[in-house]
Backbone as numpy.savetxt, mean C-alpha at the origin, in Angstrom:
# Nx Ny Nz CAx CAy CAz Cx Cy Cz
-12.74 2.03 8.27 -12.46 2.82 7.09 -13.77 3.03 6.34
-13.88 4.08 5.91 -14.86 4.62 4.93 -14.97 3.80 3.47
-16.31 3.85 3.10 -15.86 3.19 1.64 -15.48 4.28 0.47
-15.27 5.46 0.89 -14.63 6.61 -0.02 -13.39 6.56 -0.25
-12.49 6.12 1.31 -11.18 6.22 1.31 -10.76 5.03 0.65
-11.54 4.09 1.35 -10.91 2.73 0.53 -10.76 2.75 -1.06
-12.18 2.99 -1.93 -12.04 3.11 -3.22 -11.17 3.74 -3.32
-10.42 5.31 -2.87 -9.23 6.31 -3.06 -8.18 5.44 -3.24
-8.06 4.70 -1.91 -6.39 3.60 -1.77 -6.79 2.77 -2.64
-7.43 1.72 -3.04 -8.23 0.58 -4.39 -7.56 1.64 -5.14
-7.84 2.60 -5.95 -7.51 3.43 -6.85 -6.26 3.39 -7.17
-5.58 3.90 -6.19 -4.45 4.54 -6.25 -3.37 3.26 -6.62
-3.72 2.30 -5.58 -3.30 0.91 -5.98 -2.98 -0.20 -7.26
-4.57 0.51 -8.25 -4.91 -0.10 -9.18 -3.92 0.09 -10.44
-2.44 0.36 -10.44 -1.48 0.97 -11.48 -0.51 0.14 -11.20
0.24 -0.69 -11.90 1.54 -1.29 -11.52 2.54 -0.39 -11.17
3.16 0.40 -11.87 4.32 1.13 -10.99 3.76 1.55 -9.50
2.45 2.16 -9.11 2.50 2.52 -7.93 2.35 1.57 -6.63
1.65 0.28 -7.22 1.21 -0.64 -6.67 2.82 -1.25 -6.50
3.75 -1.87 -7.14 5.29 -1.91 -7.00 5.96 -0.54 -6.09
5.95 0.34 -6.33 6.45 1.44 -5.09 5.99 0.63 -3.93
4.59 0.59 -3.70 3.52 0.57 -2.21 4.42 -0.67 -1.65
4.38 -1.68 -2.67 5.18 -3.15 -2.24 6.70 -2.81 -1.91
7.26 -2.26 -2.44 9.13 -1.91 -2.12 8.73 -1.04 -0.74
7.90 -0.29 -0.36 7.53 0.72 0.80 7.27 -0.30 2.07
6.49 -1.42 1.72 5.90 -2.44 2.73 7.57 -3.02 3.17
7.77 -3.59 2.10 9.12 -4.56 2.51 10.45 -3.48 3.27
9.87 -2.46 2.85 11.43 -1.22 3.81 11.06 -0.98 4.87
10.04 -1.40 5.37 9.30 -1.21 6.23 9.07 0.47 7.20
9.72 0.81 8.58 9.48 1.90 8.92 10.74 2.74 8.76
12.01 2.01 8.61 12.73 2.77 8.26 12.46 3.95 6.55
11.80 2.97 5.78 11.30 3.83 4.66 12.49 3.75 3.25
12.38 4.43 2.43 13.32 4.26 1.37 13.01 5.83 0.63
14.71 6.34 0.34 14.84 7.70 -0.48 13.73 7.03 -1.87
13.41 8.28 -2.23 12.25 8.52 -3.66 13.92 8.02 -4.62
14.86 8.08 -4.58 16.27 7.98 -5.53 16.20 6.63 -6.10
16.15 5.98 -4.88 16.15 4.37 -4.49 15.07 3.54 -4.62
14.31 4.29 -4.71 12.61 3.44 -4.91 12.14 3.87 -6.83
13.20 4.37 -7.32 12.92 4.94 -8.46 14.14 3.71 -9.49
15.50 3.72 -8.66 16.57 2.55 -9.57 15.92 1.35 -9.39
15.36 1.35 -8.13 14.55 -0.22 -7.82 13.27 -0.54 -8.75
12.55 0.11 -8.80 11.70 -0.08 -9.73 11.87 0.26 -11.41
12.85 0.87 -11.94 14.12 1.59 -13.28 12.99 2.42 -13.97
12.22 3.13 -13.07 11.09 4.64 -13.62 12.05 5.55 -13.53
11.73 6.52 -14.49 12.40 7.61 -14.20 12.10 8.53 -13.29
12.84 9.08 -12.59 12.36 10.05 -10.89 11.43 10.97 -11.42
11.01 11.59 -12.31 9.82 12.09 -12.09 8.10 11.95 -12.32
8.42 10.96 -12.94 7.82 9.53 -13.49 7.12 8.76 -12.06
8.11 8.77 -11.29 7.93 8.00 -10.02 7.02 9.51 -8.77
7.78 10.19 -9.18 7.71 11.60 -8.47 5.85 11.66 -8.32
5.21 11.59 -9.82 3.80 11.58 -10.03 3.06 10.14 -9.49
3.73 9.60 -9.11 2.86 8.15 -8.82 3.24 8.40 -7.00
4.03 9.02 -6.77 4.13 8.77 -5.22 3.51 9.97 -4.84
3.01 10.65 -5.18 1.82 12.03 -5.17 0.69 11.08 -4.65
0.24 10.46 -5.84 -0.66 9.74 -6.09 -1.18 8.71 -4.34
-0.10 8.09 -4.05 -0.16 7.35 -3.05 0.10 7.87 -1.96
0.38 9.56 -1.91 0.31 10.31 -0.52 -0.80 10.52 -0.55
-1.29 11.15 -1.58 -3.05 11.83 -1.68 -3.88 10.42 -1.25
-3.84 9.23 -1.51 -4.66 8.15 -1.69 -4.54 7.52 0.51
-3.38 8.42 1.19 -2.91 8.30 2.27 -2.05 6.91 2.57
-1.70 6.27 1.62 -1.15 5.13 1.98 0.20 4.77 1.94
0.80 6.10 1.52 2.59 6.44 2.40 2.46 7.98 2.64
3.87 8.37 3.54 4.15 9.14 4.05 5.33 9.83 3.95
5.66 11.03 3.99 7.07 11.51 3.66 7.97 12.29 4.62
9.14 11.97 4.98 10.05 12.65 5.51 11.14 13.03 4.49
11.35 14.38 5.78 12.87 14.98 5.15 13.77 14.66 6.09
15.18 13.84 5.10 16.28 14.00 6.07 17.62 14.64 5.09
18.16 15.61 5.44 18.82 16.31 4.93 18.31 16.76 3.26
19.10 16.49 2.55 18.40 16.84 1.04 17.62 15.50 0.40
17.38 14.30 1.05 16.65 13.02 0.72 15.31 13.62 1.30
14.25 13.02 0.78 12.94 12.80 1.06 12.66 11.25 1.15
12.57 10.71 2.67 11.99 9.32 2.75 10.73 8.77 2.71
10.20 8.24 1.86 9.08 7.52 1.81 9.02 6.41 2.68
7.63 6.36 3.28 7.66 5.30 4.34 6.07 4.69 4.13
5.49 3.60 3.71 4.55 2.84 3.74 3.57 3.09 4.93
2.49 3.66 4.82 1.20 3.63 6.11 0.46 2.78 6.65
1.40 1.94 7.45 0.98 0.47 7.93 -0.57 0.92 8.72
-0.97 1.91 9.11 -2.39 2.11 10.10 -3.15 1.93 8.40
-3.39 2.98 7.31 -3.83 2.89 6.50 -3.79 1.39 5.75
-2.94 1.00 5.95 -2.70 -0.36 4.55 -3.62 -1.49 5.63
-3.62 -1.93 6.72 -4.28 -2.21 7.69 -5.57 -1.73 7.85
-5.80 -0.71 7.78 -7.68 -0.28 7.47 -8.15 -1.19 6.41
-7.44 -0.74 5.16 -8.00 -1.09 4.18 -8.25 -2.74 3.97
-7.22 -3.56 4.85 -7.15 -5.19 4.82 -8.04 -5.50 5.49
-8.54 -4.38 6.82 -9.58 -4.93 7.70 -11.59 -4.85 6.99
-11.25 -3.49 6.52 -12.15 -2.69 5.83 -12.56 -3.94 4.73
-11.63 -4.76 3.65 -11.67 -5.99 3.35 -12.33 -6.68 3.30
-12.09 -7.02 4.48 -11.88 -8.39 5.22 -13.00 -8.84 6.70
-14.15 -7.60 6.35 -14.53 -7.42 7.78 -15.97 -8.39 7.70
-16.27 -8.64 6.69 -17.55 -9.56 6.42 -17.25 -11.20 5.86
-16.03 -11.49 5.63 -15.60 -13.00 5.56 -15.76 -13.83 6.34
-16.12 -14.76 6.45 -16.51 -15.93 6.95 -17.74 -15.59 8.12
-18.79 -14.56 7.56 -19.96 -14.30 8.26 -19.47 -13.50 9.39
-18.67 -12.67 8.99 -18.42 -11.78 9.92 -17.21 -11.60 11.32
-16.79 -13.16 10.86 -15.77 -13.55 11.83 -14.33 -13.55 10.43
-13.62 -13.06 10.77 -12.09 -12.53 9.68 -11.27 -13.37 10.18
-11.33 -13.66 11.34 -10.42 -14.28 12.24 -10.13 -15.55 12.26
-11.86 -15.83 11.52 -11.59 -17.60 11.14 -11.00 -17.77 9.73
-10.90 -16.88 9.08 -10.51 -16.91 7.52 -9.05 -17.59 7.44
-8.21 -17.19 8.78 -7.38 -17.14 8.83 -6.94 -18.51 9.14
-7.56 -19.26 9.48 -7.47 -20.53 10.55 -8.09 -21.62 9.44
-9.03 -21.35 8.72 -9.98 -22.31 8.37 -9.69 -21.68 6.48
-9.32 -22.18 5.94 -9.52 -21.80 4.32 -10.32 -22.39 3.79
-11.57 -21.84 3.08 -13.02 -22.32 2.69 -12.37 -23.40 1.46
-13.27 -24.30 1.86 -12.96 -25.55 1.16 -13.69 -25.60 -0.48
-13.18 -26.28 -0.99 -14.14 -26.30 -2.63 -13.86 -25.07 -3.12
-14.01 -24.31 -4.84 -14.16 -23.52 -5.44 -12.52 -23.27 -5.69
-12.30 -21.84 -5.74 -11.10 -21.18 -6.10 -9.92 -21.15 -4.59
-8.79 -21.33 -4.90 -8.09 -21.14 -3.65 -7.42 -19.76 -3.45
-7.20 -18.84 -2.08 -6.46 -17.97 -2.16 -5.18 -17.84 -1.80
């Protein structure tokens, strides 16, 4: 990932309501969730929500289908995955893989 796009998704991220959408999008996983339903779940009003899920198509980190008169939102696991790798790609000297295995000892915990 680019560091243009990333700051874009960082961005887009950086708002609680949209950052709560992105999270209700992750957990629905590929089946996805109507904009109706991702709007009572979070209690924004739909057009309210309407401008923040703009926000997180433009930023590429969901996606939209039509099924009949619903529009499904679906979370961009390739994108949300760039950006964790994009991250994550200089931790523990370049190895990410040990981050995972080994949690740096002393200081702050994550």
């Amino acid at each position: 990932m680019e560091i243009k796009k990333a700051v874009t998704a960082l961005a887009a991220l950086a708002q609680e309501t949209r950052l709560s959408a992105f999270r209700a999008l992750v957990a629905a996983g590929d089946m996805g969730m109507p904009a109706g339903e991702i709007a009572a779940q979070l209690g924004v009003p739909p057009n309210t929500l309407s401008f923040h899920l703009k926000e997180l198509t433009l930023a590429g980190l969901i996606t939209s289908r039509s099924e009949g008169r619903f529009v499904i939102y679906c979370a961009d696991f390739s994108t949300m995955r760039g950006l964790i790798d994009y991250l994550s790609e200089e931790c523990c000297g370049g190895h990410p893989e040990l981050c995972l295995t080994n949690p740096p000892t002393g200081g702050t915990t994550r």
